[in-house]
C-alpha positions in Angstrom: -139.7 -85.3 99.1 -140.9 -83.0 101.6 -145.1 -82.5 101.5 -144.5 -78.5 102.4 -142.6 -77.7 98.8 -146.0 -78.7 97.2 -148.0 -76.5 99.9 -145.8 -73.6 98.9 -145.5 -74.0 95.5 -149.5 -73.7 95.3 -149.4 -71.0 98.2 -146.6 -68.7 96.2 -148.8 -69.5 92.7 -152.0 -68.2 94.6 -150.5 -65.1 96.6 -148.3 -64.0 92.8 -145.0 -64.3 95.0 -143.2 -64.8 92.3 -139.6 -64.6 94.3 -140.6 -66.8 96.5 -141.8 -69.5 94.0 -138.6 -69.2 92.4 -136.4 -69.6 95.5 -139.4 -72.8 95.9 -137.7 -74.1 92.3 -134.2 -73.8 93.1 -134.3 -75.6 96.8 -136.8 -78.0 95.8 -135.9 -81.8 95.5 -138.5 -83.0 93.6 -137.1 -81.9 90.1 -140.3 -82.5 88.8 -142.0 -79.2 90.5 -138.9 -77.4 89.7 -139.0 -77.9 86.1 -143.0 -76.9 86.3 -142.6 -74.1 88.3 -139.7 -73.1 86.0 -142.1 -73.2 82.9 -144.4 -71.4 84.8 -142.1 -68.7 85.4 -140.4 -68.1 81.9 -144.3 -68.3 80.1 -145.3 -65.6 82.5 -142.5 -63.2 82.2 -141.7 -63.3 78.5 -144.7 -64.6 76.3 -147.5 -62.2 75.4 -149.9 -64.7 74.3 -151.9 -65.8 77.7 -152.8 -69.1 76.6 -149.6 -70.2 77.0 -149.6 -68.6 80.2 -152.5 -70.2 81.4 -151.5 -73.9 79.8 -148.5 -73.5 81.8 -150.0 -72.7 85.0 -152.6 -75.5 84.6 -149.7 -77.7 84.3 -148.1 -76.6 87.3 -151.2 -76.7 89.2 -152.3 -80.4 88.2 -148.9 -81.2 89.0 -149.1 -80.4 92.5 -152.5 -81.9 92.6 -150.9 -85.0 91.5 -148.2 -85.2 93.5 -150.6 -84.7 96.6 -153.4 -86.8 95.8 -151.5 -90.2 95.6 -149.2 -90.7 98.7 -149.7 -94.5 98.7 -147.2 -94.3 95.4 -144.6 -92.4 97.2 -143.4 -94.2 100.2 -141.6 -90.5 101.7 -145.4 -88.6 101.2 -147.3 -91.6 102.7 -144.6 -92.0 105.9 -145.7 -88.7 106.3 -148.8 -89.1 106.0 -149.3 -91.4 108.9 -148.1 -89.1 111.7 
């Protein structure tokens, strides 16, 4: 898994480049952040209720956080790590 997907992903979900967040969920490999991002994405374009919205993003967000916070439980994040 490359380290920069998550960098972008929180980067795109900051700047509201949407395009580019979903071009993020179709190259990603971690299928993981492409399913959250893909959540993301449907709740903020087609619900009206922004709770939903905003439970969505959260998820997305603590995702990445996740993912980023614990590199000694993915060998490819902590390799990278190193250098």
């Amino acid at each position: 898994m490359d380290v920069i997907d998550y960098d972008r992903a929180l980067y795109y979900t900051h700047r509201s480049q949407w395009d580019n967040l979903l071009i993020l969920m179709v190259r990603t490999d971690d299928d993981f952040l492409s399913k959250k991002i893909e959540h993301f994405l449907h709740a903020y374009n087609f619900e009206r209720n922004y709770r939903i919205i905003q439970e969505e993003l959260y998820s997305l967000l603590r995702y990445i956080d996740h993912a980023t916070e614990y590199p000694e439980h993915n060998p490819e994040l902590l390799e990278e790590s190193l250098y």
